[in-house]
C-alpha positions as CSV (number, residue, x, y, z in Angstrom):
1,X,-7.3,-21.8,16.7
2,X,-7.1,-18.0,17.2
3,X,-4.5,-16.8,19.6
4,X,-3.6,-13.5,21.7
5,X,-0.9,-12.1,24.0
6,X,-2.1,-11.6,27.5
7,X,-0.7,-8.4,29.5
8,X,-0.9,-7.9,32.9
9,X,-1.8,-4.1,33.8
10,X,-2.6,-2.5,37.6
11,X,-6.0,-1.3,38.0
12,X,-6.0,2.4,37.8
13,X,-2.0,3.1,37.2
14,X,-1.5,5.1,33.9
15,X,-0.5,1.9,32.0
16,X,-4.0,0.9,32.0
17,X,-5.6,0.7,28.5
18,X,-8.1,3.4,27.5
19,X,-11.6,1.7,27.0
20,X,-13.4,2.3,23.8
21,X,-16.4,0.3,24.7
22,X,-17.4,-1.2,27.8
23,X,-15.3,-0.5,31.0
24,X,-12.4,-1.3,32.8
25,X,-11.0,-4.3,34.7
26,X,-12.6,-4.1,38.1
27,X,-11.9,-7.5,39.5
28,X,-9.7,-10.9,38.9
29,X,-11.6,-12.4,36.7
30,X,-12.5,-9.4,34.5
31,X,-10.4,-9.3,30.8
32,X,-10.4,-6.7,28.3
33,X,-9.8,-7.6,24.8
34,X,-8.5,-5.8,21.7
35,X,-10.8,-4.6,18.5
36,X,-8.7,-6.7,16.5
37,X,-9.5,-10.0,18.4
38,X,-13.1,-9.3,18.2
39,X,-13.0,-9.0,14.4
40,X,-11.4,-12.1,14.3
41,X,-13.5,-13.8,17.3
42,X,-16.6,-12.5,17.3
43,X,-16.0,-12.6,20.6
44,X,-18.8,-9.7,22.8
45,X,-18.3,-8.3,25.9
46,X,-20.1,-10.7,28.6
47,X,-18.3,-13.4,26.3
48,X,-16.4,-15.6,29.1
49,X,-13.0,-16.7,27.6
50,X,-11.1,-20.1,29.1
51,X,-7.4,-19.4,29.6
52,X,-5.2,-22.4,30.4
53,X,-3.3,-22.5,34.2
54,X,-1.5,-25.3,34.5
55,X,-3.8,-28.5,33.3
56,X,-7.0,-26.4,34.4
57,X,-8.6,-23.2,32.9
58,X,-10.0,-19.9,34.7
59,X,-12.7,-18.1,33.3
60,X,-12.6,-14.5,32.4
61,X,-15.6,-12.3,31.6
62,X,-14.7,-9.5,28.6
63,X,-16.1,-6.6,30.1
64,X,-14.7,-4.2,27.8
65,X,-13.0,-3.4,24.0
66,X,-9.6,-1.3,23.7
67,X,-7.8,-0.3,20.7
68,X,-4.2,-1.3,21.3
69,X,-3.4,-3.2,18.7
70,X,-0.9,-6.4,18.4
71,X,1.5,-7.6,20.7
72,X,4.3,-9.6,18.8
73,X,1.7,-10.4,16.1
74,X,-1.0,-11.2,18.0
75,X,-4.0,-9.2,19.0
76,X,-3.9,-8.1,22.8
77,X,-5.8,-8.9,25.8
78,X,-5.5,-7.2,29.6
79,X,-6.1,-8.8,32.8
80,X,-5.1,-7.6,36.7
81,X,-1.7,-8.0,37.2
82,X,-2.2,-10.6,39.8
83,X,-4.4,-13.0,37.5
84,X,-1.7,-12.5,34.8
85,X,0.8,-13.7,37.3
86,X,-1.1,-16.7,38.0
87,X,-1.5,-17.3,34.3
88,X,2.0,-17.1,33.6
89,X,4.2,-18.2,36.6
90,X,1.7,-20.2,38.4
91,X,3.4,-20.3,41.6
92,X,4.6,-18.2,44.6
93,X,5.1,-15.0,43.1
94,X,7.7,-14.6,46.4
95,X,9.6,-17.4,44.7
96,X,9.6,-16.8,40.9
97,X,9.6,-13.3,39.1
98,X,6.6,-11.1,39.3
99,X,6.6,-9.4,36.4
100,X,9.2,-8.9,33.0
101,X,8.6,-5.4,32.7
102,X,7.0,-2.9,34.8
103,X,6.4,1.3,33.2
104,X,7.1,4.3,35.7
105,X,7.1,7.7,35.4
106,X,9.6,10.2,36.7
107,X,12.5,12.8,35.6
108,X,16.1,11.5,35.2
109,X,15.4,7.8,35.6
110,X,17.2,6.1,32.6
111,X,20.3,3.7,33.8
112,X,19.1,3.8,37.7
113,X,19.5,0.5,38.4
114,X,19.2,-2.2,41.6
115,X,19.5,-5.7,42.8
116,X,18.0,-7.6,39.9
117,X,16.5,-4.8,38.0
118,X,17.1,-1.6,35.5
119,X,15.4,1.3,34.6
120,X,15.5,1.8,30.7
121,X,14.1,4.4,28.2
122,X,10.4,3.0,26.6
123,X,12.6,2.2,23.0
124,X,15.1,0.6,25.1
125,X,12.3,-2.1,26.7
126,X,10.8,-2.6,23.2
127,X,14.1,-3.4,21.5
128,X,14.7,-6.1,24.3
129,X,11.4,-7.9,24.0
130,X,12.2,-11.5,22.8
131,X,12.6,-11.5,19.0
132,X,11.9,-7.9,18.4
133,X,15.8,-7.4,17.5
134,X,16.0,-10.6,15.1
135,X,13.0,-9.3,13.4
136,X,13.6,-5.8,13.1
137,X,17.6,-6.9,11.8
138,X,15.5,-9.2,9.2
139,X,13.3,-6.3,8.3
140,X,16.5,-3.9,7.5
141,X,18.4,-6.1,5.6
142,X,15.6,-6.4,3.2
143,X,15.3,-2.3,3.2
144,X,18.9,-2.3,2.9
145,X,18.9,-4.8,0.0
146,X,15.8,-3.0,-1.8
147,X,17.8,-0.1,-1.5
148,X,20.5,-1.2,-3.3
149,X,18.6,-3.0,-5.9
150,X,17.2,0.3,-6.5
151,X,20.7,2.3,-6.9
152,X,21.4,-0.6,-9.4
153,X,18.4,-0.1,-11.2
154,X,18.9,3.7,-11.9
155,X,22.5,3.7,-12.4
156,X,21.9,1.3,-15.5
157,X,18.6,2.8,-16.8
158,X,20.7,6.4,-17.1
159,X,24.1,4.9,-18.0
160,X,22.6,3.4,-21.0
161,X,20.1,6.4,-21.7
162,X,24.2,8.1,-21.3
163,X,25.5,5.6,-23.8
164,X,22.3,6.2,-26.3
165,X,23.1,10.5,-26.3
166,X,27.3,10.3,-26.5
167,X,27.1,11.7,-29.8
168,X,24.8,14.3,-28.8
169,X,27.0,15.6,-25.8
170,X,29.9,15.4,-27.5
171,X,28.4,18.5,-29.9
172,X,27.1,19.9,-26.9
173,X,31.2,19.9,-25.7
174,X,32.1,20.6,-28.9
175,X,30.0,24.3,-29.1
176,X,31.1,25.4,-25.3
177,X,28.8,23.4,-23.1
178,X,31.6,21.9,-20.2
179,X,31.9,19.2,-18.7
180,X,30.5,19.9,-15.2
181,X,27.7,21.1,-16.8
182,X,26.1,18.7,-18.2
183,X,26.9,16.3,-15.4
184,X,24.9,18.6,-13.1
185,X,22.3,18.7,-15.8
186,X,22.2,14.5,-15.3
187,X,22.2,14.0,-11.9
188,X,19.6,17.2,-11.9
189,X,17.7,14.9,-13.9
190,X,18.0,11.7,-11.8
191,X,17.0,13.5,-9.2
192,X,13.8,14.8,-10.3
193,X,13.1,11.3,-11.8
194,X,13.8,9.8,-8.2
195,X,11.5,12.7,-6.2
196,X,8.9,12.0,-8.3
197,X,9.1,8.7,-7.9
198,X,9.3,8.6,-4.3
199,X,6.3,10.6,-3.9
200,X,4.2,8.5,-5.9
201,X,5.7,5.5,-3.7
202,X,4.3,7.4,-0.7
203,X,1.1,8.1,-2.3
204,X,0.6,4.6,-3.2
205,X,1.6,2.9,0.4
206,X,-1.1,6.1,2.0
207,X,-3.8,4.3,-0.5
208,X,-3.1,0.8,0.6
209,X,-2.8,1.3,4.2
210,X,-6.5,3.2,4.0
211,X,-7.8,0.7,1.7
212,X,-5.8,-3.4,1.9
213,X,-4.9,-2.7,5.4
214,X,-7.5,-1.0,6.9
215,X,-9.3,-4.3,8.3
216,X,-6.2,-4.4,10.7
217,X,-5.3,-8.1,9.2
218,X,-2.1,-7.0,8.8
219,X,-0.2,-5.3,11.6
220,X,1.5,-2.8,10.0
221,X,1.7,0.6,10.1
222,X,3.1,3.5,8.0
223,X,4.6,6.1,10.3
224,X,5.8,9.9,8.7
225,X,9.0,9.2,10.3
226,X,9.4,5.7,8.6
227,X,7.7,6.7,5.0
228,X,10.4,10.1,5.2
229,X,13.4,8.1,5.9
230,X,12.4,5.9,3.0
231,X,12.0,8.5,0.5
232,X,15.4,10.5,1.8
233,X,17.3,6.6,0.9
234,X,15.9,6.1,-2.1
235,X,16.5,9.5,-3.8
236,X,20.1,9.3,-2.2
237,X,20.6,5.8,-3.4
238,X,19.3,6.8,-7.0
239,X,22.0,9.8,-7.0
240,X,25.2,7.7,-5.9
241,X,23.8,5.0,-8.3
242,X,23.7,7.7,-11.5
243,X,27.4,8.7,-10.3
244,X,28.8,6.0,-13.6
245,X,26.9,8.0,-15.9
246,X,28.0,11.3,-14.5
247,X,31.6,9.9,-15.0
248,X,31.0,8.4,-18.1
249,X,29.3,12.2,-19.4
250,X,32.5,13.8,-17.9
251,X,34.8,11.5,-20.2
252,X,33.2,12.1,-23.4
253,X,35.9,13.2,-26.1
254,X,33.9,15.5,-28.3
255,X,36.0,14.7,-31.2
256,X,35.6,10.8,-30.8
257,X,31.5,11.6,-30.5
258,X,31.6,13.8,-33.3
259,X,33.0,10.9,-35.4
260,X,29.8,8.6,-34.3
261,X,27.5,11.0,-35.1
């Protein structure tokens, strides 16, 4: 069976989703449901979704589409604030909490704080949500790890591409060329190979985000931020990782390389 997260917004407040089609929630029993859920659905507005309350269900009409997106991997719906209440707490709203996060706007807010609540920055209230920090430490251990499988990678491709021309760079000592040199020649080298190679990463995740992902099966999405501080790690990780062939250019005896030749 399909499922959804349901969020409970104040009629007219600024947190109130933008409509796309349709219009807003204008009563209790009025829902508005996210493009994704109707791909997946084929639910209409006029549609009249059953949400369970206890060992009943309450009716809601979908009066109108939005395009918000998932919430913890699952498409979202809005209702009234009150009827979201009821779904969730189902009780005395006096007696058990009224709502797990609530979004105001002001100047200077951050850290003001009172008797059973805080006022956090927007990041701050994401990073808190239930999960989101388990996941998110899941998802950079496996950048992490991909990043170091890549400095591995291109520190063994160019030491052995080092090992295959020791003869040739020891001549190139031999006639005048130093030391320092040549290393900056390598590492100018691996970092061409890694820019280039970055940008065709980029390329390539551009293409499949407007192609694979653009049914919105998958939420994901490729920010600049996210797709730059990739491509910044991975050319940095491609340098430190050529730094044994830059030492093993540096040690070359041209004598000794001379005699291999």
């Amino acid at each position: 069976s399909d499922t959804a997260a349901i969020i409970g917004v104040i009629r007219g407040a600024f947190s109130e989703p933008e409509v796309v089609e349709g219009r807003p929630i204008g009563g209790p029993a009025d829902i508005l449901v996210d493009r994704s859920w109707v791909r997946v659905a084929g639910t209409r507005i006029g549609d009249t979704l059953a949400l369970p309350v206890g060992f009943q269900t309450r009716e809601f009409t979908v009066v109108g589409i939005v395009d918000q997106g998932y919430f913890f991997f699952q498409p979202a719906m809005f209702v009234d604030i009150a009827s979201w209440q009821d779904l969730v707490f189902q009780g005395d709203a006096m007696e058990k909490p009224a709502a797990s996060l609530v979004l105001i706007q002001g100047r200077d807010l951050d850290g003001v704080r009172g008797e059973g609540w805080r006022i956090v920055t927007k990041q701050d209230g994401f990073n808190n949500i239930e999960g989101v920090q388990a996941q998110q430490s899941t998802v950079d251990a496996l950048r992490y790890m991909g990043l170091l499988i890549g400095a591995m990678v291109i520190g063994v491709f160019f030491y052995v591409i080092t090992l295959q021309k020791v003869s040739l760079l020891g001549i190139l000592k031999a006639i005048g060329a130093p030391g320092p040199y040549l290393v900056g020649q390598g590492l100018l080298q691996v970092l061409v190979v890694c820019v280039v190679g970055a940008a065709l990463a980029v390329g390539l995740a551009i293409l499949t985000e407007a192609t694979v992902l653009a049914s919105d099966t998958i939420p994901i999405d490729f920010t600049t931020s996210a797709m730059t501080t990739s491509s910044v790690s991975v050319v940095v990780a491609g340098v430190v990782g050529s730094l044994l062939s830059a030492r093993q250019v540096a040690s070359i005896d041209p004598i000794i390389a001379m005699q291999q030749q």
